[in-house]
DRENDOVEX-951237 format. One record per residue (C-alpha): residue number from 1; residue in three letters; x negated, y negated, z negated. Coordinates in steps of 0.25 Angstrom, whole numbers, plus 5000, padded with zeros to 4 digits. Layout:
% DRENDOVEX-951237
<site seq="NUM" type="ALA" X="X" Y="Y" Z="Z"/>
...
//
This chain:
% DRENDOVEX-951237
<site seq="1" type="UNK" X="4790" Y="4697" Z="4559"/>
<site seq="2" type="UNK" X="4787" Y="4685" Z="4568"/>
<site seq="3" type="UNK" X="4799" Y="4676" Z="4572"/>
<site seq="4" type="UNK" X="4798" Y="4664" Z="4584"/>
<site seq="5" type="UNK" X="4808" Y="4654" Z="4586"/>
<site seq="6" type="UNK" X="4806" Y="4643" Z="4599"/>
<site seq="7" type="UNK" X="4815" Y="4633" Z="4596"/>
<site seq="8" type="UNK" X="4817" Y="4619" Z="4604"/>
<site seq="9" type="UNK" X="4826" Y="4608" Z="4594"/>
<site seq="10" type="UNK" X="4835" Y="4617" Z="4587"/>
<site seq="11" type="UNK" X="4830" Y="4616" Z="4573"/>
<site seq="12" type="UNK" X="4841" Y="4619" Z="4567"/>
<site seq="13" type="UNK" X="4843" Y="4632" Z="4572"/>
<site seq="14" type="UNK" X="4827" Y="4636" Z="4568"/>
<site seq="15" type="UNK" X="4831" Y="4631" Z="4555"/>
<site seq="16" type="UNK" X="4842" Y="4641" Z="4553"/>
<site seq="17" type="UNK" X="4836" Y="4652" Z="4561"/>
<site seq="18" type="UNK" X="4824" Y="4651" Z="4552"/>
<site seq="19" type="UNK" X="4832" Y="4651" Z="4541"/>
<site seq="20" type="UNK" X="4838" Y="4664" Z="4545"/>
<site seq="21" type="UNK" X="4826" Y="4671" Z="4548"/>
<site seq="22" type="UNK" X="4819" Y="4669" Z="4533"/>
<site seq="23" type="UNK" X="4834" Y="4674" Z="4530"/>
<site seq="24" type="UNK" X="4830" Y="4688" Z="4536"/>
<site seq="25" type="UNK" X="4817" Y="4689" Z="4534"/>
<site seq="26" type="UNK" X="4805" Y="4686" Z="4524"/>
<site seq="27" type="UNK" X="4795" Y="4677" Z="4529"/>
<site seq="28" type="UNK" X="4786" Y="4686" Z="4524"/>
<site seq="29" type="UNK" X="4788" Y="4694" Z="4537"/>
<site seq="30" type="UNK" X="4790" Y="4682" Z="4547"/>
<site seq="31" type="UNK" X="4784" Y="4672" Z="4553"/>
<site seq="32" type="UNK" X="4792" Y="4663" Z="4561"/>
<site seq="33" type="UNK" X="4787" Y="4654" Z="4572"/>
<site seq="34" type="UNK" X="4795" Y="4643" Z="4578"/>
<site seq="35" type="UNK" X="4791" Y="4637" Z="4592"/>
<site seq="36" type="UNK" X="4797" Y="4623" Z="4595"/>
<site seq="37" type="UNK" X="4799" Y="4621" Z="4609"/>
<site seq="38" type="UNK" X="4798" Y="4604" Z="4608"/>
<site seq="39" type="UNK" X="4808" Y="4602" Z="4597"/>
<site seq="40" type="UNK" X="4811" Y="4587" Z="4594"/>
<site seq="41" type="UNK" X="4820" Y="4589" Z="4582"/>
<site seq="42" type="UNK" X="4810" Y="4593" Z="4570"/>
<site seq="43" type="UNK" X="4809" Y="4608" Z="4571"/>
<site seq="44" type="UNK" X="4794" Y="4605" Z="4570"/>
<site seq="45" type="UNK" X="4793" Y="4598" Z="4559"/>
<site seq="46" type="UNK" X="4804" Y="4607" Z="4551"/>
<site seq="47" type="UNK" X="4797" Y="4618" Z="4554"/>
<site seq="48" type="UNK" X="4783" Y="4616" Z="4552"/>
<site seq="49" type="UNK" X="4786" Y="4611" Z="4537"/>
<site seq="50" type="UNK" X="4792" Y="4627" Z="4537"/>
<site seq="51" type="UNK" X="4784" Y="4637" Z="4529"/>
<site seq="52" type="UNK" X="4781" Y="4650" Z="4537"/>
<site seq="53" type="UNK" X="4784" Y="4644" Z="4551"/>
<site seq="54" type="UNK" X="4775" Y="4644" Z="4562"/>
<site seq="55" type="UNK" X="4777" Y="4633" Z="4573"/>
<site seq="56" type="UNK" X="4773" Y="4629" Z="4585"/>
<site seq="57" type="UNK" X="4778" Y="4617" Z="4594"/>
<site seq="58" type="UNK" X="4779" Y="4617" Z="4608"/>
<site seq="59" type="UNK" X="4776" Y="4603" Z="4614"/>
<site seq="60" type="UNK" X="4783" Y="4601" Z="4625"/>
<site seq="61" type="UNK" X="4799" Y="4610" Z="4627"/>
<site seq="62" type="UNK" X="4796" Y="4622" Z="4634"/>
<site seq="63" type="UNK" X="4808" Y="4628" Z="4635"/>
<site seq="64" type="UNK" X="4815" Y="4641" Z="4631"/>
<site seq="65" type="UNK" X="4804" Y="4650" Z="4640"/>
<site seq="66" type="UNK" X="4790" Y="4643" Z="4637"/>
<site seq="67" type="UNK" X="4793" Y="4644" Z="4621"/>
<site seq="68" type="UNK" X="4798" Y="4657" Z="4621"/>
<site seq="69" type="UNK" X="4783" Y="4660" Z="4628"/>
<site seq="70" type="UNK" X="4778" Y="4653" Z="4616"/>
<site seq="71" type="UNK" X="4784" Y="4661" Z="4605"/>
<site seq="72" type="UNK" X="4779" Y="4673" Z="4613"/>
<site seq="73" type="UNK" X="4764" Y="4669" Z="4613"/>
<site seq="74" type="UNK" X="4766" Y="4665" Z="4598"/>
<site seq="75" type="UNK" X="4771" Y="4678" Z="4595"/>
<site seq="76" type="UNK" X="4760" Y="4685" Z="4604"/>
<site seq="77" type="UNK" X="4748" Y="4676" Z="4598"/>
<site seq="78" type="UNK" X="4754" Y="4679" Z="4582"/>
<site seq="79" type="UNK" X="4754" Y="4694" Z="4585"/>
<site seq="80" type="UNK" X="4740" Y="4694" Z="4591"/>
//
């Protein structure tokens, strides 16, 4: 199973939601994939000294739309 999560400054609420998900499920199952919209309060850094994280950073904020497009070409490229 494949999990994405877009997230713009709330590092708090990825921190519990990730926490959450290992809950559930083994990670031997998931991979989880966390796109930053621009965040400017160190979800990057937090997250890239995570194990079993992919990540990818958007430069500039691209809003709600553009990075929901993102997750969807990640997930799209992964499967093919």
């Amino acid at each position: 199973m494949t999990i994405i999560i877009v997230a713009h400054n709330q590092i708090d609420k990825l921190k519990i939601n990730l926490k959450t998900i290992y809950l559930l499920e083994s990670m031997e199952n998931l991979s989880v994939i966390v796109i930053d919209d621009a965040s400017s309060d160190g979800m990057g850094e937090w997250v890239e000294g995570q194990q079993d994280i992919s990540y990818a950073f958007m430069e500039e904020f691209t809003g709600y739309a553009a990075i929901i497009n993102e997750a969807v070409e990640a997930l799209v490229l992964m499967k093919n």
